[in-house]
Structure formats: structure tokens, C-alpha cells
C-alpha positions as CSV (number, residue, x, y, z in Angstrom):
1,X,138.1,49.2,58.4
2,X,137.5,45.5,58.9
3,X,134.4,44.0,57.8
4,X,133.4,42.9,62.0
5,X,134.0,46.5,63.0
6,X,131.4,47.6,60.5
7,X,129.3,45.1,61.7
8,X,129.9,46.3,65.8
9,X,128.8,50.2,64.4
10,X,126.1,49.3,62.5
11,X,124.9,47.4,65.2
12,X,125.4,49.9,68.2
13,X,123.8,52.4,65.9
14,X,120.9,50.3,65.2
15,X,120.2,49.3,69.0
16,X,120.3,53.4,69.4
17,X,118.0,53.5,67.0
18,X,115.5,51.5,68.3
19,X,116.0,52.6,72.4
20,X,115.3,56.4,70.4
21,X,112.2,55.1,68.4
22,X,110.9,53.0,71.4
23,X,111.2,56.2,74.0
24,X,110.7,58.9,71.5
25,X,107.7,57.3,69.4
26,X,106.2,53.9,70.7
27,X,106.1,55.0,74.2
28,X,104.5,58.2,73.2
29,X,101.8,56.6,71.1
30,X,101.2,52.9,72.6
31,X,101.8,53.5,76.8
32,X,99.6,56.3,78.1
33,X,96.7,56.8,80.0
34,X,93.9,58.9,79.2
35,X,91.8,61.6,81.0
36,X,88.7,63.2,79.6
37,X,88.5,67.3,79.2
38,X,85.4,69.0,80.7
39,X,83.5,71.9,80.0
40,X,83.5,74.3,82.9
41,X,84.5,77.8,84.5
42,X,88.5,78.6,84.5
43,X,90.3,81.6,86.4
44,X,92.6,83.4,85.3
45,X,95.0,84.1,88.3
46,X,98.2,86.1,89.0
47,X,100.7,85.1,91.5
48,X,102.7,86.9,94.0
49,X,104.8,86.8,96.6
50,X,105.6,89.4,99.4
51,X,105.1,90.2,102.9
52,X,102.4,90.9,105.6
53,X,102.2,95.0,106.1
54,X,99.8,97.9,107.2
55,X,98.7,101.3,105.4
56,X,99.3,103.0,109.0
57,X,101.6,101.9,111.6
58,X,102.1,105.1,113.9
59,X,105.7,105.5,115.6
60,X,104.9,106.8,119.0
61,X,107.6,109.4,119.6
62,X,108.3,111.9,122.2
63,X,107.2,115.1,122.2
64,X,109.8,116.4,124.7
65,X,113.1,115.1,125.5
66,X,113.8,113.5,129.2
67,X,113.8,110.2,131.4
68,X,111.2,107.2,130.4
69,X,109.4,107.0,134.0
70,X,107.0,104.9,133.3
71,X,105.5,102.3,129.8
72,X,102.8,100.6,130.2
73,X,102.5,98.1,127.3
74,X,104.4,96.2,125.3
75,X,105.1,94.2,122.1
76,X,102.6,92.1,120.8
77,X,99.9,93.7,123.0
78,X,96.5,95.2,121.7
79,X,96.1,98.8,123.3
80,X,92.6,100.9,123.0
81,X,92.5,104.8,121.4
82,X,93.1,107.4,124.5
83,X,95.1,104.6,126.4
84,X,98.0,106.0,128.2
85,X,101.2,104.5,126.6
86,X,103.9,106.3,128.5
87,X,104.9,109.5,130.8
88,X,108.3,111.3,130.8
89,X,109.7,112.8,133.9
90,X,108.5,116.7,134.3
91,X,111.0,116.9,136.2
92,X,109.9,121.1,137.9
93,X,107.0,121.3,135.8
94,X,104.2,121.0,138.2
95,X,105.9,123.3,140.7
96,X,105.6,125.9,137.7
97,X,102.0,125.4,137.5
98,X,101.2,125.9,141.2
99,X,103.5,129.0,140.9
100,X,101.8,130.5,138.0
101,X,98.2,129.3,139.5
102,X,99.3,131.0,142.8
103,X,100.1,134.3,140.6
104,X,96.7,134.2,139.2
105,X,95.2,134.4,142.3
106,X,97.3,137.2,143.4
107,X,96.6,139.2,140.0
108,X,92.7,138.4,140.9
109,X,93.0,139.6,144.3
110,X,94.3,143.0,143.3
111,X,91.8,143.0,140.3
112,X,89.0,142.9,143.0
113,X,91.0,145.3,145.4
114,X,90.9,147.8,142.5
115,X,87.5,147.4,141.7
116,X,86.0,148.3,145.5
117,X,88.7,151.1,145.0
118,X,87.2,152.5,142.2
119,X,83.5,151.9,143.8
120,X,84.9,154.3,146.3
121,X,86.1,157.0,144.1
122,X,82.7,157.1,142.3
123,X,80.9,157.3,146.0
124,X,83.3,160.0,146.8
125,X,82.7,161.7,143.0
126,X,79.2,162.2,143.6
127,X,80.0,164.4,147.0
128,X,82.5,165.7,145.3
129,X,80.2,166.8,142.6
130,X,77.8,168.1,145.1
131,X,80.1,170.3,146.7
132,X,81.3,171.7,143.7
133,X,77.7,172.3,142.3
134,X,76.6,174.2,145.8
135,X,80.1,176.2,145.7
136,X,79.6,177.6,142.2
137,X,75.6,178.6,143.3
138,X,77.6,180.5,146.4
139,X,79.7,181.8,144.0
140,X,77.9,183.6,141.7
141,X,75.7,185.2,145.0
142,X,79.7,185.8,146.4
143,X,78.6,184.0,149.6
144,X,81.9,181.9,149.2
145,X,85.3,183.6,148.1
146,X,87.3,182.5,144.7
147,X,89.5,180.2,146.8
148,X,86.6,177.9,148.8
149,X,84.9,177.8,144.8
150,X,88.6,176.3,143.3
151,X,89.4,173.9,146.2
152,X,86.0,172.5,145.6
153,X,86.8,172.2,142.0
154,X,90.0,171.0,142.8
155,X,88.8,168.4,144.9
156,X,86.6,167.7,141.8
157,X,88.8,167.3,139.0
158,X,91.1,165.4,141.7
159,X,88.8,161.9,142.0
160,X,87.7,161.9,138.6
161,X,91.7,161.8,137.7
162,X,91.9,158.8,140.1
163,X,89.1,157.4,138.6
164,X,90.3,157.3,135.3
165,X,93.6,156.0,136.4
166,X,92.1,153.7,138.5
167,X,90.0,152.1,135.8
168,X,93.2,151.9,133.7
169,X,94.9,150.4,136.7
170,X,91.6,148.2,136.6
171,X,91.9,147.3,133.0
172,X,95.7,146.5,133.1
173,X,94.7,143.7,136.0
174,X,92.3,142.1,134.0
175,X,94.9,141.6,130.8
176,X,97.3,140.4,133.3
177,X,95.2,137.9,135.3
178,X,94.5,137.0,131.6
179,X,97.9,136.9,130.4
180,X,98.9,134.7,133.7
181,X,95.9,132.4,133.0
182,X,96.9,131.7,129.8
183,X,100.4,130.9,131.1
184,X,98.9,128.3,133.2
185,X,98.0,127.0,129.8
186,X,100.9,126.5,127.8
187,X,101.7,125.0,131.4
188,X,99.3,122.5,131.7
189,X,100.1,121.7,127.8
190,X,103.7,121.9,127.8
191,X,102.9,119.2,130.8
192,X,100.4,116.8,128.5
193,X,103.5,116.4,126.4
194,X,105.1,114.3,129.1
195,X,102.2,111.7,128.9
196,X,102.1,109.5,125.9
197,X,98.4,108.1,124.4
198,X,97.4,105.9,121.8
199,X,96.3,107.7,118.4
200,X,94.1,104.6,117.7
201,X,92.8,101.2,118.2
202,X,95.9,99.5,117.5
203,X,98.5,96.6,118.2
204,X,102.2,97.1,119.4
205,X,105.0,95.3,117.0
206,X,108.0,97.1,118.6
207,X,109.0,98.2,121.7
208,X,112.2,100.9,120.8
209,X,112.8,102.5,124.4
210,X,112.9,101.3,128.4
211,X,112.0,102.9,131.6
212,X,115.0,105.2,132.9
213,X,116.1,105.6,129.3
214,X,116.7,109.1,128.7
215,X,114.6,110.2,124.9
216,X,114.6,113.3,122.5
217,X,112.1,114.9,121.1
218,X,110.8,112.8,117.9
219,X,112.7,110.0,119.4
220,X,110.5,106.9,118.5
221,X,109.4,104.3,121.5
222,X,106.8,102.7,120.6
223,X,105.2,101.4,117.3
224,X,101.5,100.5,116.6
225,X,99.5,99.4,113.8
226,X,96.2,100.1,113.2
227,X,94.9,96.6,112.5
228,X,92.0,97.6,110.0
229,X,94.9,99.2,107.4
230,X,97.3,95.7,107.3
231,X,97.2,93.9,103.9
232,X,99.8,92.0,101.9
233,X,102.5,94.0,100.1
234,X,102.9,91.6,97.1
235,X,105.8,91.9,94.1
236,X,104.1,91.2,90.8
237,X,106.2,90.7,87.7
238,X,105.6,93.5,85.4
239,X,104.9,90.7,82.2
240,X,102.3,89.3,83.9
241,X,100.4,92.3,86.1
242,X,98.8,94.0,83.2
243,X,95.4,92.7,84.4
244,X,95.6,93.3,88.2
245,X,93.0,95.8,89.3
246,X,92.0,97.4,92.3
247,X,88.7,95.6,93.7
248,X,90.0,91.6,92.3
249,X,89.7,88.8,94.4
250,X,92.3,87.5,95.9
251,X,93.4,84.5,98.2
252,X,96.3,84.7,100.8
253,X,98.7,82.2,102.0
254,X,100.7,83.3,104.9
255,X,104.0,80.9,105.6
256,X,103.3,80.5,109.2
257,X,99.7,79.2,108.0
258,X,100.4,77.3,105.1
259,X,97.4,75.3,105.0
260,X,94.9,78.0,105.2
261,X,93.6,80.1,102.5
262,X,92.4,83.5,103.2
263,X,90.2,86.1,101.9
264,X,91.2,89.1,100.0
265,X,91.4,91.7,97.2
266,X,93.3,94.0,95.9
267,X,93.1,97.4,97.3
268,X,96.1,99.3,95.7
269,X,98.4,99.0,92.8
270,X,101.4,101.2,93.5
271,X,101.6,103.8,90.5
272,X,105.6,103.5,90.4
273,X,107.8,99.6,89.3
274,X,110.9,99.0,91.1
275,X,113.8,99.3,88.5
276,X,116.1,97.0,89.4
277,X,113.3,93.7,89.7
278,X,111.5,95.3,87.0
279,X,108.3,94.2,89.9
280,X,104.7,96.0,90.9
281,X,104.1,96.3,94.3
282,X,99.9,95.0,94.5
283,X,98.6,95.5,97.9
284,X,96.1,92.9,98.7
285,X,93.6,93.7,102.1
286,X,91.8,91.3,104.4
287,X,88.5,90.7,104.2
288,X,89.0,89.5,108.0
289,X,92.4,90.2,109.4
290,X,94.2,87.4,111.0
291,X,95.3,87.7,114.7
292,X,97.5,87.4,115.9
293,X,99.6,88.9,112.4
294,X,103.5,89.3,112.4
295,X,104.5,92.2,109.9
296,X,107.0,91.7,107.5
297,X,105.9,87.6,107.4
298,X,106.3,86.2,104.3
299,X,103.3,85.2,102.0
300,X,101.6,84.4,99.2
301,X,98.9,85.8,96.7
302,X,97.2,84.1,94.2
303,X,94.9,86.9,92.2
304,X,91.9,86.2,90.1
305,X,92.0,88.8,87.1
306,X,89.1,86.9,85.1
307,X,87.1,83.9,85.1
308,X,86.3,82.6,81.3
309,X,82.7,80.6,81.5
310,X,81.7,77.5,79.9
311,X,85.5,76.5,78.3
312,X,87.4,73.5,77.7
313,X,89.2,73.0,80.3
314,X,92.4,70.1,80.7
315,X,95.4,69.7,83.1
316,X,98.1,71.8,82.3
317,X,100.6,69.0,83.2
318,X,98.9,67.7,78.9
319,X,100.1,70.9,77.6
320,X,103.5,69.8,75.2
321,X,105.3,71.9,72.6
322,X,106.3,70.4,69.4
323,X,107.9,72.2,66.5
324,X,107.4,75.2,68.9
325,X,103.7,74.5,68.8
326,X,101.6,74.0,72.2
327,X,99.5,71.4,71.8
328,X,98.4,67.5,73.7
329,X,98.6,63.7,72.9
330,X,95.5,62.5,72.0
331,X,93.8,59.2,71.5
332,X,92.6,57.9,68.4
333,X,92.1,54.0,68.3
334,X,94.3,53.3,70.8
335,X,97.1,55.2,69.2
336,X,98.8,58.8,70.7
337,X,98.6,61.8,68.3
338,X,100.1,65.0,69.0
339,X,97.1,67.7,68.5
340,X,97.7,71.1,68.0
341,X,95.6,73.4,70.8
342,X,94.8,76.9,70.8
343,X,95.3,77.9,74.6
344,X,93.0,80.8,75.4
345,X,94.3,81.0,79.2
346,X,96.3,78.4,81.6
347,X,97.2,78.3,85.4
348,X,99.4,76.4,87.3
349,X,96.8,73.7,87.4
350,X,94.7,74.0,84.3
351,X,94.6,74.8,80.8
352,X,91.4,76.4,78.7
353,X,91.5,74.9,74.8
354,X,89.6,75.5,72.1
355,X,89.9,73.2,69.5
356,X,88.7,70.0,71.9
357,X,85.4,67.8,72.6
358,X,84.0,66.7,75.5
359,X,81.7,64.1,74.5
360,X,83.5,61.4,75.4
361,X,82.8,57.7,77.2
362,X,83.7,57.6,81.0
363,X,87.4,57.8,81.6
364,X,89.4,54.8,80.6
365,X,93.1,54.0,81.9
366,X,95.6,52.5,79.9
367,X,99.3,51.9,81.0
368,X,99.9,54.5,83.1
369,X,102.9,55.9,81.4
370,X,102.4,59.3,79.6
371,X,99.1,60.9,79.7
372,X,96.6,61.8,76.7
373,X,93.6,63.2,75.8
374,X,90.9,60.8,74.7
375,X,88.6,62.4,72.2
């Protein structure tokens, strides 16, 4: 190799040299500017992501198959407990009902025909009695012959058969007029089935049948949520939901609503992890609902699981790993040193250190390069 090529290498592989040392070592230690820790309360927060949902949302089904006739709301609309949602066609079923009321009557009216019957055959017992008794006295005088004395008790023993059969006759009316009222009934329920009402206060998010469309029983046409049960059903990375707990605080960032932040906590921590995403549903409740709400929005959680008091407290953008070490620049006579930290807890904004003082002068800027800690 000729003597000028050795001189072109060792040249390129000094000027590489020195664009390494100046990036890797004088930049890191000579351009920076400084910020100042401080002393203060850090929480430690979990994040989430997942989508707006309820504890209760009611499908509104048919009881009875047949034709829609008639809905009365719609989605997106609020509706009030005991509201009449929708009515099904009954088609014959009020016809029934006047039928069966019509046969009631009729079962009454014979009831009370009966009844005056039977008035009569006790009126008519008590002659009949009479006779009988005056008969047997003229009998044992033999004023009256053996045949006078048996028609009398024939006549006797007659009504008081009639009586009793009427009474059962009597008795049979009254479990029928029963039977037929109760059959009026299962009418008059059989006919509440047709007509549809709201189980609760609630709001509509679907809308699953139209008027004239024929249903089945069970068939779903409506679907309501109760507005008190809605909360956030957030997917929480196993590694990092040990901590969650029913009752935390919790702030909630809808998509369509970005730059609002709202109140919550966590109000169940479902007992079972999805397999495959190796996630935890959290579900995180409203202190105050929003409205309008849109179920299956996407949004965000951000859960406090601790606040640490009184700590050291930096940006996390310091924290930098060095031989596999966390640690931060800091600045000691206008030179960078790397500084090993002991990180007892860091968000996506700060860090909590140990190993770090706070009595420092007011914050001083340097070139605004790299960033250290002046201490």
C-alpha cells in the first residue's frame, strides 16, 4: 500500500474520530441546557385504552310474534320508565275479550237465577215440612190414611233433593263464573303482550325493527341503555395492571372530545384476561355521564394507582440509559456528567429519583442542545 493511501485512511479515520467524539462526548458535556428538579407530589398512573359501554343495555324484544303497528321512538332519543315503546297487531284478541266478558255475564246471570231458585225451594221446604209434621200427628190419631202420611213425606224428601242439587247446581256456577273470569285474565294479559314499555329511564342506541315489519317472539326492536350503568370498558396490559383497584381515580378522554378530561374511577376489574392480548378488561364509571354518549366510541383512561408525597421529581424526557443503567446528565462546573438515578416511579411525563438535590440557584439556560440536570 502506497505511503499517500495510508495517509487518505488515517485521515478519513481520524475526521470520524473526531465527528464521533464531538457528537458522542463534547456535545453531551459542553451544549445543553439545564432545568432544576423539584420536590413535590407524583402519580403513579396506568393507561388504557377502550371503548364507551353500559352495565345494562336492555334489548326490547317481543313478547308475541305479529305485525309492528305502531313505534314511537327512535334512536338517539331519551324515553322515561312506563313509556309506551311499541304495540303489535292483536289482530282477534279484543273480540275474545268481549266474548269471554259477555260469557261472564251470562254464567252470573244463571248464578243469580239459581240462587232465587233455591230461595224458593227453602220457602216451599218449610210448607213442606209443615205438612209433613201435621200428617204424621193425624197419623198416629189414624185421622189420615198411610197413603195421605207418604205423599206428604214424599213431597218432603222431594224439595230437600232439589235443594241439595240446586245448591250444587249453585256451587258449580260460581267455579264457572270464576273459571270464565279468570279467562278474561290471561285475556287481558295475553293482550298487554302486544304493547311494548320501557323497563327504565333510559336512552335508545338502536332501532332493529319498522312499522308493518312482521316480529317473533324474542325478536329484538329496540335497544336502551340505562344511562346511570355506562362507563368505559378499558384493555389494560396485564405487566402493568397489577395495581388497578376498584374505587381509583380515574380520568377519561373520549375521541370525539379530545380536549376534555373527565371524571372517573374504576368500578370493576373483570376476574378473567383475554388470552390471545394477554389484556384486563378495567371498567372505569362516570362521576357525571356525558350526553349525548355514543357506545362503542373510542377512548382513553389514564388511572391513578398511587400518588408518592414529597419526591424528587424531573422530566422523564432526562431519563438516559448507559451501560444498561437509568440515569441523567448532570451539571457540574459547566461540564455534563452522566449520574446514575434510582427511579422509584415514572409516567409519561415525569420521573420520581432519589439520589438528587433540589437546592439549587434559579434555572439557568445554556445552549439549548441536550438537556441536564443542574445540581
Amino acid at each position: 500500500m502506497s505511503t499517500k493511501m495510508k495517509y487518505i485512511i488515517f485521515t478519513v479515520l481520524g475526521v470520524v474520530a473526531a465527528i464521533v467524539f464531538y457528537n458522542k462526548v463534547f456535545i453531551p458535556k459542553h451544549t445543553f441546557e439545564t432545568v432544576h428538579p423539584i420536590r413535590g407530589d407524583l402519580n403513579k398512573e396506568v393507561f388504557g385504552i377502550g371503548e364507551v359501554g353500559a352495565k345494562n343495555i336492555y334489548a326490547i324484544t317481543a313478547q308475541t310474534g305479529g305485525k309492528i303497528v305502531q313505534i314511537n321512538t327512535d334512536e338517539g332519543k331519551w324515553v322515561a320508565k312506563g313509556d309506551l315503546l311499541a304495540v303489535i297487531d292483536s289482530v282477534d284478541l279484543p273480540q275474545l275479550i268481549e266474548e269471554s266478558k259477555m260469557s261472564v255475564y251470562k254464567a252470573k246471570s244463571e248464578l243469580k237465577a239459581t240462587q232465587k231458585e233455591l230461595k224458593s225451594l227453602a220457602a216451599q221446604k218449610i210448607l213442606a215440612k209443615l205438612t209433613y209434621e201435621r200428617y204424621k200427628k193425624l197419623k198416629e190419631k189414624a185421622f189420615v190414611s198411610q197413603a195421605e202420611y207418604d205423599k206428604a213425606k214424599a213431597d218432603l224428601d222431594s224439595i230437600e233433593a232439589n235443594i241439595q242439587a240446586t245448591q250444587a247446581h249453585i256451587d258449580s256456577s260460581k267455579t264457572e263464573v270464576v273459571r270464565l273470569q279468570k279467562a278474561v285474565e290471561a285475556l287481558h294479559v295475553k293482550l298487554s303482550r302486544y304493547k311494548i314499555y320501557a323497563p327504565v329511564d333510559g336512552y335508545v342506541i338502536a332501532k332493529e325493527a319498522e312499522v308493518a315489519q312482521s316480529v317473533l317472539p324474542t325478536q329484538p326492536i329496540l335497544k336502551i341503555v340505562d344511562p346511570k350503568t355506562v362507563w368505559i370498558k378499558a384493555y389494560i396490559d396485564e405487566k402493568i395492571s397489577g395495581d388497578v383497584r376498584t374505587g381509583q381515580r380515574a380520568v377519561v378522554t373520549l375521541r370525539s372530545q379530545s380536549n376534555k378530561k373527565l371524571e372517573g374511577y374504576v368500578s370493576r376489574i373483570v376476574a378473567q384476561s383475554d388470552a390471545v392480548t394477554q389484556e384486563r378488561e378495567v371498567d372505569v364509571s362516570f362521576y357525571a355521564v356525558p350526553t349525548p354518549f355514543y357506545i362503542n366510541e373510542q377512548a382513553e383512561v389514564l388511572i391513578t394507582t398511587q400518588t408518592l408525597k414529597n419526591v424528587i421529581k424531573i422530566p422523564a424526557y432526562l431519563i438516559v440509559y448507559k451501560d444498561k443503567k437509568a440515569g441523567v446528565w448532570i451539571e457540574k462546573e459547566g461540564h455534563a456528567h452522566f449520574l446514575h438515578v434510582n427511579i422509584t416511579a415514572i409516567t409519561d411525563k415525569e420521573a420520581a429519583v432519589k439520589n438528587l438535590d433540589t437546592t439549587l440557584d434559579s434555572w439557568s439556560r445554556i445552549k439549548p442542545k441536550n438537556r441536564s440536570v443542574k445540581v
